[in-house]
C-alpha positions in Angstrom: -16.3 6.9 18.2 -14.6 3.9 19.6 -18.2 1.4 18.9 -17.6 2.9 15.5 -14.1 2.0 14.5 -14.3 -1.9 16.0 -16.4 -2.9 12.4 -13.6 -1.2 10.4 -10.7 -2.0 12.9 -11.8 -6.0 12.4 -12.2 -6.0 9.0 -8.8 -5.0 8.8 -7.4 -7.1 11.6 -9.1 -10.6 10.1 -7.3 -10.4 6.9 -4.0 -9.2 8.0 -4.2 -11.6 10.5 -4.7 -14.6 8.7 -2.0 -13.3 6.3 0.8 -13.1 8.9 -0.2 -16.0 11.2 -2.2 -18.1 8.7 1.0 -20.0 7.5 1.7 -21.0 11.2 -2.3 -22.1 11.6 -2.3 -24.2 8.1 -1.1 -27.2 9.1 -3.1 -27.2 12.3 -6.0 -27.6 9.9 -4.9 -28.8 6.5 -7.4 -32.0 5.5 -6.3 -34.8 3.0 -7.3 -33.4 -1.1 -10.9 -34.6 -1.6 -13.7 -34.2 -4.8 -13.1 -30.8 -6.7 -15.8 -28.3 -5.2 -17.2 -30.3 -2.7 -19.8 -28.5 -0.4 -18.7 -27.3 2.9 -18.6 -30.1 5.8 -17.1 -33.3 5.9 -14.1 -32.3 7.4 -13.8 -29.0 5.2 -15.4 -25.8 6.6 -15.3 -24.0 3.5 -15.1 -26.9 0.9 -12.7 -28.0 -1.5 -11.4 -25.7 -4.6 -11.2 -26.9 -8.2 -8.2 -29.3 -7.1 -9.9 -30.6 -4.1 -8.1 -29.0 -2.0 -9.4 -27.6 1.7 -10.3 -24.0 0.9 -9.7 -22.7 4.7 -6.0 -24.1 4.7 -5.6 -22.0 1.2 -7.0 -19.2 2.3 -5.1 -19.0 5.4 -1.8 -19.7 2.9 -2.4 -17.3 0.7 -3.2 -13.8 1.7 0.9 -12.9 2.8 2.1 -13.4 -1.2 -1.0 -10.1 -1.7 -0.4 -8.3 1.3 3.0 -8.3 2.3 4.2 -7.7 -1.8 1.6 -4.2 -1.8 2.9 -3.0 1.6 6.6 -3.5 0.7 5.9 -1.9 -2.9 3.9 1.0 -0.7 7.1 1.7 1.5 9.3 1.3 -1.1 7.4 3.5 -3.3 7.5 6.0 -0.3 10.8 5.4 0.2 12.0 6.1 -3.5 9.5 9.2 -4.1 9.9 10.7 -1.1 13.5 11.3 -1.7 13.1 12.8 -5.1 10.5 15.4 -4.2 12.8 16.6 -1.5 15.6 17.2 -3.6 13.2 18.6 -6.6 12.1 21.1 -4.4 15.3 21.9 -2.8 16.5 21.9 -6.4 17.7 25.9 -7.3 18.0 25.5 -10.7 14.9 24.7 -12.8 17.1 22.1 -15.2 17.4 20.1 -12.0 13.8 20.1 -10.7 13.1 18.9 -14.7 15.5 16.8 -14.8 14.3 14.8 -11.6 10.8 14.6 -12.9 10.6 14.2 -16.4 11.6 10.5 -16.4 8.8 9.9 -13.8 6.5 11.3 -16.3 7.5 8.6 -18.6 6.8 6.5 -15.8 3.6 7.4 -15.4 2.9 7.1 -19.0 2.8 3.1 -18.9 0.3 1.4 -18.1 1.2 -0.6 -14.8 -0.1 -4.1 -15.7 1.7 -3.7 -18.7 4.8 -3.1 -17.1 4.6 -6.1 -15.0 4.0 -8.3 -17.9 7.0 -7.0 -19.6 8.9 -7.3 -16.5 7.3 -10.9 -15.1 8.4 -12.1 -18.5 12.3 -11.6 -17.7 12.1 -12.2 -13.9 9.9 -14.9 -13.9 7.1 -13.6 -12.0 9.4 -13.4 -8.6 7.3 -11.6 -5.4 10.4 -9.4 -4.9 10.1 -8.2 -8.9 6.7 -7.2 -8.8 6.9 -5.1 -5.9 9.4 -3.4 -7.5 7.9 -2.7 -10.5 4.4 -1.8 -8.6 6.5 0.6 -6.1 8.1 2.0 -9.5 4.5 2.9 -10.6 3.2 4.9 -7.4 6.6 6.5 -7.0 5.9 9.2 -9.6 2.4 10.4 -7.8 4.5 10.1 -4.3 7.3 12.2 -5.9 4.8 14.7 -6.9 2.5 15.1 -3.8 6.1 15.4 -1.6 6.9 18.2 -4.2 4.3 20.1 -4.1 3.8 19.9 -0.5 7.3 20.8 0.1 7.3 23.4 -2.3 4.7 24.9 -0.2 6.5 24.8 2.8 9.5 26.6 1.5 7.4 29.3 0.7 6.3 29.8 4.4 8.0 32.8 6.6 9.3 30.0 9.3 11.3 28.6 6.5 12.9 32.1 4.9 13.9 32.9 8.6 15.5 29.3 9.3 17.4 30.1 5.9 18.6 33.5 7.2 19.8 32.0 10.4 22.3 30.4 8.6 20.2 26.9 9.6 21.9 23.7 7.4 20.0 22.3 3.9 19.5 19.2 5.6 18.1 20.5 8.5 15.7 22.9 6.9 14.8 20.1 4.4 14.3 17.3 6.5 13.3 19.0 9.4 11.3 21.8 9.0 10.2 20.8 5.2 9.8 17.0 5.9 7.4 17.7 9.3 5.1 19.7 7.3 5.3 17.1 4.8 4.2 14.5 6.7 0.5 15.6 6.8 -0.6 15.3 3.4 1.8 12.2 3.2 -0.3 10.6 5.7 -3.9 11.2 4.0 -2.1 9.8 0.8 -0.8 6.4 2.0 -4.2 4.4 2.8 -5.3 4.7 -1.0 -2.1 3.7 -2.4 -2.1 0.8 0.2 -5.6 -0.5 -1.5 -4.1 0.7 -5.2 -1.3 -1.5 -4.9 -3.3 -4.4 -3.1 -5.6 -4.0 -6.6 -2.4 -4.1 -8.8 -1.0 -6.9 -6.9 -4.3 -9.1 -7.1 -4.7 -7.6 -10.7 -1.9 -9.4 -12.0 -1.8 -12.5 -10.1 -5.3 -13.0 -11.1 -3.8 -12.5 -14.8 -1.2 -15.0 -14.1 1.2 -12.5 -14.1 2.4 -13.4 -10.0 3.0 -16.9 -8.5 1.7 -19.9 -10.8 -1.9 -21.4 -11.2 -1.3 -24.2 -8.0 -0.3 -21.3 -5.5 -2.2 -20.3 -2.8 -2.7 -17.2 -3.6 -5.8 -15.3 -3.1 -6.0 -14.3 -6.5 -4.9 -17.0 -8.1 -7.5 -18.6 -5.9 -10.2 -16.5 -7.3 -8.8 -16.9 -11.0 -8.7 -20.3 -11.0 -11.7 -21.2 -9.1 -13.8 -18.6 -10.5 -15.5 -21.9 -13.1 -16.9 -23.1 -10.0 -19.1 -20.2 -8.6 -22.5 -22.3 -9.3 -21.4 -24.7 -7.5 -18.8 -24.1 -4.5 -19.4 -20.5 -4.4 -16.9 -20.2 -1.1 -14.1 -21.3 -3.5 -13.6 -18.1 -5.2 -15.5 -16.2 -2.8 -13.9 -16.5 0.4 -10.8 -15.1 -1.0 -12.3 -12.2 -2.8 -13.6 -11.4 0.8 -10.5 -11.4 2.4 -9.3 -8.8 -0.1 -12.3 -6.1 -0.1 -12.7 -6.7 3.8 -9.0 -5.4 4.2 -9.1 -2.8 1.3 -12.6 -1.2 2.3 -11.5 -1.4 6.1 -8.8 0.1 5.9 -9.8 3.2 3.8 -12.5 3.8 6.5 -10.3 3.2 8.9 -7.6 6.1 7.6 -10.5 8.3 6.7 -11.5 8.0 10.6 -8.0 8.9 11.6 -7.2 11.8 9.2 -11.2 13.6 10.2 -9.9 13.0 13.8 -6.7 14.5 13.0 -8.0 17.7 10.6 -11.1 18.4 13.4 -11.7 22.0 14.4 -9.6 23.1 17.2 -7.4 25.9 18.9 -5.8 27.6 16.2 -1.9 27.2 16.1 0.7 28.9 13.8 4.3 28.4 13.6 7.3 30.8 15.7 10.9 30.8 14.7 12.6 30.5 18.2 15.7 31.7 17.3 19.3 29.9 15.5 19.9 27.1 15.9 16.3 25.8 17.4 13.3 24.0 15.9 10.4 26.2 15.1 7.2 25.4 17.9 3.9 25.8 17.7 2.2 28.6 19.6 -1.5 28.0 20.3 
């Protein structure tokens, strides 16, 4: 199981590496600007881009602006839609539950790229603005899934006898509720990690994100995409950065939520008494 996982735990590590530490690395290898898509060697592993500039020192500069933007727009997302599927399904009164959702299904209604145009437009293009607006676009399907899964969860005996025990909202809610939660939270969050990472790229590529000069990995790809004939690493190496961190990291989750779900003793939930957490009894 463990020979299995190193392929998908290093196609996740290379990328996210060379996004946190590449910065740091950069200048340790950064070569003077040369010919525009010069072949690899010469003093540039990889080549030069369309500007002559070494492709490894932009590709180890531009992979934080994709990764960090879709993993803060994940947790915010998280964050944001979390919250309001707890307190729609705490909600006692259907007006509230409705009136907690239904502006998430206009949400949902706009096409994200579009909203990040409109928004990029005002803001100009600022990292903090777009993962805002991509967190604003997964927070309706978080909001939802929380629901329904808490929802759910309210409906189960352990819950009803907490209630009757006199047990506080917010610890039936976010203890009990937010536990069982947690599960289907979990199998949730490595797509929307690779959704957003697409959204991000999407509009950078677009020119949407940080301007045609930056090293970006998308705007690396965008830009250098004329020269494919003939420095094919130019856009390429970027573009594998991106799928080598998406793809591993969706096998990677998928591997840890099969180990997680596998057959095993069967276990169902006790009510211990006031006052007490329910426990598991095998």
């Amino acid at each position: 199981m463990r020979r299995r996982a190193a392929l998908p735990l290093a196609m996740v590590l290379v990328p996210a590496a060379t996004g946190l530490a590449g910065p740091l690395l950069a200048p340790l290898v950064a070569a003077d600007p040369g010919p525009p898509f010069a072949a690899p060697g010469g003093g540039y592993p990889l080549g030069t881009d369309r500007l002559g500039r070494d492709v490894l020192t932009q590709l180890l500069l531009g992979g934080r602006s994709v990764l960090a933007v879709s993993l803060a727009a994940v947790a915010l997302a998280y964050a944001v839609g979390g919250a309001i599927g707890l307190a729609a399904a705490a909600a006692r009164r259907g007006w509230a539950d409705a009136a907690l959702l239904r502006p998430l299904d206009v949400v949902m209604g706009v096409p994200s790229l579009l909203m990040i145009s409109v928004v990029a437009v005002w803001w100009s293009s600022q990292a903090a603005v777009i993962a805002a607006v991509v967190a604003v676009t997964n927070a309706p399907g978080v909001a939802r899934l929380v629901r329904a899964a808490a929802l759910d969860a309210v409906s189960a005996p352990v819950f009803q006898a907490m209630r009757l025990q006199g047990e506080s909202r917010a610890r039936l809610y976010f203890g009990y509720v937010g536990r069982r939660v947690l599960r289907p939270v979990a199998a949730d969050t490595g797509t929307r990690i690779t959704a957003a990472i697409a959204l991000v790229a999407s509009a950078n590529f677009l020119g949407l994100g940080p301007g045609p000069t930056a090293p970006d990995w998308a705007v690396a790809v965008a830009h250098n995409r004329t020269g494919l004939t003939v420095q094919p690493l130019a856009p390429l190496a970027p573009v594998a950065m991106l799928v080598s961190f998406t793809v591993g990291l969706n096998l990677l989750w998928d591997r840890a939520i099969r180990a997680r779900t596998q057959p095993g003793p069967r276990r169902e939930w006790t009510w211990t008494g006031p006052n007490r957490s329910p426990k598991r009894r095998a």
